[in-house]
C-alpha positions as CSV (number, residue, x, y, z in Angstrom):
1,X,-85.7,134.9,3.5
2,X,-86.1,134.1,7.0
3,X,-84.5,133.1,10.0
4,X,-84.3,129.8,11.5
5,X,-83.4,128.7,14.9
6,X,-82.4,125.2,15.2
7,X,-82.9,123.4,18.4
8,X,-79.4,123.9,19.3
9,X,-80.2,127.4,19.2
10,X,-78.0,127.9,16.6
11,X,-79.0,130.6,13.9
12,X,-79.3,129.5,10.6
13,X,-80.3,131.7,7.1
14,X,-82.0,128.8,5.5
15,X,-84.0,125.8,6.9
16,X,-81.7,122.8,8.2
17,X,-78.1,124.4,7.4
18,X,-76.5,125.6,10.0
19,X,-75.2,129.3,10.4
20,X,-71.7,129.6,8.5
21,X,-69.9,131.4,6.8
22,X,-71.3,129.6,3.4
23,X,-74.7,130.7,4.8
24,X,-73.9,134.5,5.2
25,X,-72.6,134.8,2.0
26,X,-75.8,132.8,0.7
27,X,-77.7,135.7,1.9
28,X,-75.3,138.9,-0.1
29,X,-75.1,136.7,-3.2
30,X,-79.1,136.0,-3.2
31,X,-79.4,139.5,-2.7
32,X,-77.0,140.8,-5.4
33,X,-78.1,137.7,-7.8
34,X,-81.9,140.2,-7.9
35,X,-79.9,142.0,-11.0
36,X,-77.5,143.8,-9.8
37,X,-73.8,144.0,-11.4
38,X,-71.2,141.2,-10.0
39,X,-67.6,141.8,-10.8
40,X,-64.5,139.7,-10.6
41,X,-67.1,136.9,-9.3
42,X,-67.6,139.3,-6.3
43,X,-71.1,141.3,-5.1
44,X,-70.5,145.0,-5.6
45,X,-68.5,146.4,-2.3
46,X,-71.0,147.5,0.5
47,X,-69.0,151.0,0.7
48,X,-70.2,151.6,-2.7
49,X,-74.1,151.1,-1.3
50,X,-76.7,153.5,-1.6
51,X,-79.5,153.8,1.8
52,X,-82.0,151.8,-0.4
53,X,-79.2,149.6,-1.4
54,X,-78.7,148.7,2.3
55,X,-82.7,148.7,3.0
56,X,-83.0,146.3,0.3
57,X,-80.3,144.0,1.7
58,X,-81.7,143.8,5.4
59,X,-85.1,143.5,3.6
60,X,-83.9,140.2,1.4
61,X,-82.2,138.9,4.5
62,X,-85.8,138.7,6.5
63,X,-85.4,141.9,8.3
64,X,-88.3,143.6,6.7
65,X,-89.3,145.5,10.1
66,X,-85.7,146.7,10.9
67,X,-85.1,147.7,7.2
68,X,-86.8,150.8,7.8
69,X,-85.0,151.9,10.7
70,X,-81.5,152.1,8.3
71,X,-83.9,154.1,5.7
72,X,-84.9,156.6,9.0
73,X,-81.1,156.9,9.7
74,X,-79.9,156.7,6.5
75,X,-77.1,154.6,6.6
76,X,-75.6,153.6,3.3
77,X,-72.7,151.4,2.6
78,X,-69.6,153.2,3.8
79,X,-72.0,154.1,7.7
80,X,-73.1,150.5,7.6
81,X,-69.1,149.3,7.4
82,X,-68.6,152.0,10.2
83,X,-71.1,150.8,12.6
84,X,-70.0,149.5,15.8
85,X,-72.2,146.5,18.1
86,X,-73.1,149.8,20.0
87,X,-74.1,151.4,17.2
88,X,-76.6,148.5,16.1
89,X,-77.7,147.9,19.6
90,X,-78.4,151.4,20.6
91,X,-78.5,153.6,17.8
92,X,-81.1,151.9,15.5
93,X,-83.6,151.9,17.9
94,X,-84.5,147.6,17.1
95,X,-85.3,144.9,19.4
96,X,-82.3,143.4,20.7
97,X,-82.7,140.0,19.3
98,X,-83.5,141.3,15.6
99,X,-80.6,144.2,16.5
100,X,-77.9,141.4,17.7
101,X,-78.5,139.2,14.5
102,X,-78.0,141.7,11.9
103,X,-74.8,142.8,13.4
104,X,-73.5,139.2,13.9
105,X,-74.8,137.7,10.7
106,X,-74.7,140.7,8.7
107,X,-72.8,143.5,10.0
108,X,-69.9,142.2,11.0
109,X,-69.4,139.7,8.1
110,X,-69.8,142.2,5.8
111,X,-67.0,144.5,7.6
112,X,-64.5,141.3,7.6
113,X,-65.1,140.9,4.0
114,X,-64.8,144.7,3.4
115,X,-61.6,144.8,4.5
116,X,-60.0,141.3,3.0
117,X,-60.7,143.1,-0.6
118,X,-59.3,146.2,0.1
119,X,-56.3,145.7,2.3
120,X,-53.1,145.6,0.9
């Protein structure tokens, strides 16, 4: 899957949608659709994630290059819902386009979502 960059600037997951929150989810769903287990209608929870669990994901979301900086650091599922923008931006050692994307788009959804299952 690749990124797309509207002329609005806007970042999109797929060609001629705009980025939402439909479209983040597009990309964890595709991802978890590969064969993996999906319970209660949901993906498995990222803080259950192994490291290749998490390289595969940034992998199947386009980041094939920065995949392999989360395999040198290994960060599974519970690090990756840890990670601050800092973290991403500093850290990992990744472009800072690439870098500011996955936390946005992936990151940071993921995190949000995190919590609304597990709080209270």
């Amino acid at each position: 899957m690749v990124l797309w960059m509207s002329r609005r600037r806007s970042v999109s997951l797929v060609p001629g949608i705009r980025s939402s929150k439909w479209n983040r989810k597009a990309v964890i769903l595709l991802y978890w659709s590969g064969g993996s287990s999906v319970e209660n209608g949901r993906p498995p929870d990222p803080a259950d994630w192994a490291v290749i669990d998490v390289v595969n994901y940034f992998r199947t979301a386009g980041f094939e290059e920065q995949a392999s900086a989360f395999q040198e650091q290994e960060i599974d599922g519970k690090s990756l819902l840890l990670m601050t923008r800092n973290d991403v931006l500093t850290g990992l050692s990744l472009k800072l386009g690439p870098a500011l994307k996955i936390y946005e788009y992936h990151v940071k959804p993921l995190q949000t979502q995190h919590l609304k299952n597990n709080s209270l």
